[in-house]
C-alpha angles and dihedrals in degrees: 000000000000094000148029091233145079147205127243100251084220123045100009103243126158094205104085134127111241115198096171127031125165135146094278101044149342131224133193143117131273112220084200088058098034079219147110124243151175130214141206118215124245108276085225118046096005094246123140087200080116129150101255114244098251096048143282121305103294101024141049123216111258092217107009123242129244088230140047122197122239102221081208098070108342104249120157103232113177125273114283127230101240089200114225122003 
């Protein structure tokens, strides 16, 4: 785990308050959002610095993608389920 922060697993922002990390999984909340979420690490480098899976702050996809990207390392991990809208 390169960093202390995480992404919001849908929307991608950075700007989330995290309230448990460890190695297996972060949670949190996303202002952005105005929901919880949990998140999985980077298969890769561990990170959970990863694209959310409805797009990037300020746009949705309009088809997801199989892959998201880990700004840690840039590994593609597969796309993550956000839970409830």
């Amino acid at each position: 785990m390169k960093t202390q922060e995480a992404f919001c697993v849908r929307c991608g922002s950075a700007d989330t308050r995290v309230t448990r990390l460890n190695q297996t999984s972060a949670e949190g909340t996303c202002p952005r959002c105005d929901k919880p979420f949990h998140a999985t690490p980077c298969q890769e480098c561990g990170g959970f610095r990863i694209d959310g899976s409805f797009g990037v702050p300020g746009m949705r996809y309009e088809r997801l993608p199989e892959t998201v990207k880990c700004w840690d390392c840039g590994h593609r991990n597969p796309l993550r389920d956000p839970g409830p809208e």
